[in-house]
C-alpha positions as CSV (number, residue, x, y, z in Angstrom):
1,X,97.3,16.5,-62.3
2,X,98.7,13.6,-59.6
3,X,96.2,11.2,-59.1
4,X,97.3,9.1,-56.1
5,X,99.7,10.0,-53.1
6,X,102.1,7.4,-55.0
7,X,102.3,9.3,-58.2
8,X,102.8,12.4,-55.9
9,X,105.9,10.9,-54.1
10,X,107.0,9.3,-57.6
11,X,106.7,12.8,-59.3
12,X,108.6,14.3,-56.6
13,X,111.4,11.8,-56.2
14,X,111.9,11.5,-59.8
15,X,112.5,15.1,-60.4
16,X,115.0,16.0,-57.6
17,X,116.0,12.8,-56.1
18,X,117.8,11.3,-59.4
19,X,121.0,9.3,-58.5
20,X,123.3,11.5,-60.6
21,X,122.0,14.5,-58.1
22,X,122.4,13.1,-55.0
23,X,125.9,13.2,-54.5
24,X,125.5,17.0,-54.7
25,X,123.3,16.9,-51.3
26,X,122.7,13.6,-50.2
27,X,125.2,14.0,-47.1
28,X,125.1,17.4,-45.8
29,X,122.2,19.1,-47.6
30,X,119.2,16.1,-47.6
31,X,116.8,17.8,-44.8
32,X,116.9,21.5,-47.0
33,X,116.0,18.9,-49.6
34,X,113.3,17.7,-47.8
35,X,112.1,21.0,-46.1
36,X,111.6,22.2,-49.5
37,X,109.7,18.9,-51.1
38,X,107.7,19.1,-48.8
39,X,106.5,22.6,-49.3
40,X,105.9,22.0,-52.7
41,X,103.8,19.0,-51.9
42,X,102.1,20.8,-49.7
43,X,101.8,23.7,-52.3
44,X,100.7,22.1,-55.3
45,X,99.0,18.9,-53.6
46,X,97.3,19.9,-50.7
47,X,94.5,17.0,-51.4
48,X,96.8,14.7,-51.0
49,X,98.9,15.8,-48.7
50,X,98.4,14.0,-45.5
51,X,98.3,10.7,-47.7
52,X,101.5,11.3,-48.9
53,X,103.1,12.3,-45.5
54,X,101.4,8.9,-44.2
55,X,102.5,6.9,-47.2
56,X,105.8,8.5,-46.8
57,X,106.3,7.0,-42.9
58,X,105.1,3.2,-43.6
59,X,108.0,3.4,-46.2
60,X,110.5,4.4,-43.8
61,X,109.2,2.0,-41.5
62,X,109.6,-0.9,-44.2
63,X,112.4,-1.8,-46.8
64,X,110.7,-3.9,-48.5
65,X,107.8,-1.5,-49.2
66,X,106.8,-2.4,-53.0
67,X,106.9,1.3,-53.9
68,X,110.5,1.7,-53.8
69,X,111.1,-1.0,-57.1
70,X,108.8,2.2,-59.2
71,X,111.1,4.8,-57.2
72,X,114.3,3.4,-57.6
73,X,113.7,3.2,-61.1
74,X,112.2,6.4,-61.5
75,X,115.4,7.6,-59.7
76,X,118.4,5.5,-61.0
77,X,118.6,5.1,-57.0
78,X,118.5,1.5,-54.8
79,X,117.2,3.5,-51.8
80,X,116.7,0.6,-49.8
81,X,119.9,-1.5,-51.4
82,X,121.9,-0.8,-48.5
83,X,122.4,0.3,-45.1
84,X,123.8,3.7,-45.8
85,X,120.9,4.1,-48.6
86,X,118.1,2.8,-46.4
87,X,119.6,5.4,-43.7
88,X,119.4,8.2,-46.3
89,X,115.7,7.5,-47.4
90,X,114.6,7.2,-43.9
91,X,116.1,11.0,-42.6
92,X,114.8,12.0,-45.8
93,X,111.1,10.4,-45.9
94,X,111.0,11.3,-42.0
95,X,111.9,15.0,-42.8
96,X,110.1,15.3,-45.9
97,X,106.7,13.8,-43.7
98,X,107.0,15.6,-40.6
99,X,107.1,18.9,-42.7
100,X,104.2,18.4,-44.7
101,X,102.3,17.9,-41.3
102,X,103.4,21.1,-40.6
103,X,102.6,22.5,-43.4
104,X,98.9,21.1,-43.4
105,X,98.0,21.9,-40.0
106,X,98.9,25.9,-40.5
């Protein structure tokens, strides 16, 4: 069982947001991506699912967030290494965040 929102997000990145992956969806499939993590956040942490929506807007909000060291090497992934990276994890964090609002308000 997750514990904290950031072992939530770090779960969820490191199973279907590992660099060798991305290229697969990263530039025309990234909000299906997100539609669908947050679902399952929703789904299967529904406790915790506000704080991760939350958790997931400061880091689009801030690249130098300390959680993205633990996700980028969770994910082989410098999300925040670069401009077209940063972009990425900001449509995706965005997406994934306004979704699970969605999803916990019904």
């Amino acid at each position: 069982m997750m514990s904290t929102p950031q072992d939530v997000l770090l779960n969820e990145f490191g199973t279907y947001y590992l660099a060798d992956e991305l290229g697969y969806f990263v530039d025309d499939a990234l909000e299906e991506h997100a539609d669908h993590s947050a679902t399952r956040i929703v789904r299967f942490h529904s406790d915790l699912a506000a704080e991760v929506a939350d958790l997931l807007q400061k880091m689009a909000a801030d690249p130098a967030h300390p959680l993205f060291e633990t996700i980028g090497k969770e994910t082989l992934y410098d999300w925040n290494g670069d401009q077209d990276s940063w972009a990425k994890f900001q449509r995706l964090a965005r997406r994934m965040s306004e979704g699970i609002a969605k999803g916990i308000s019904g």
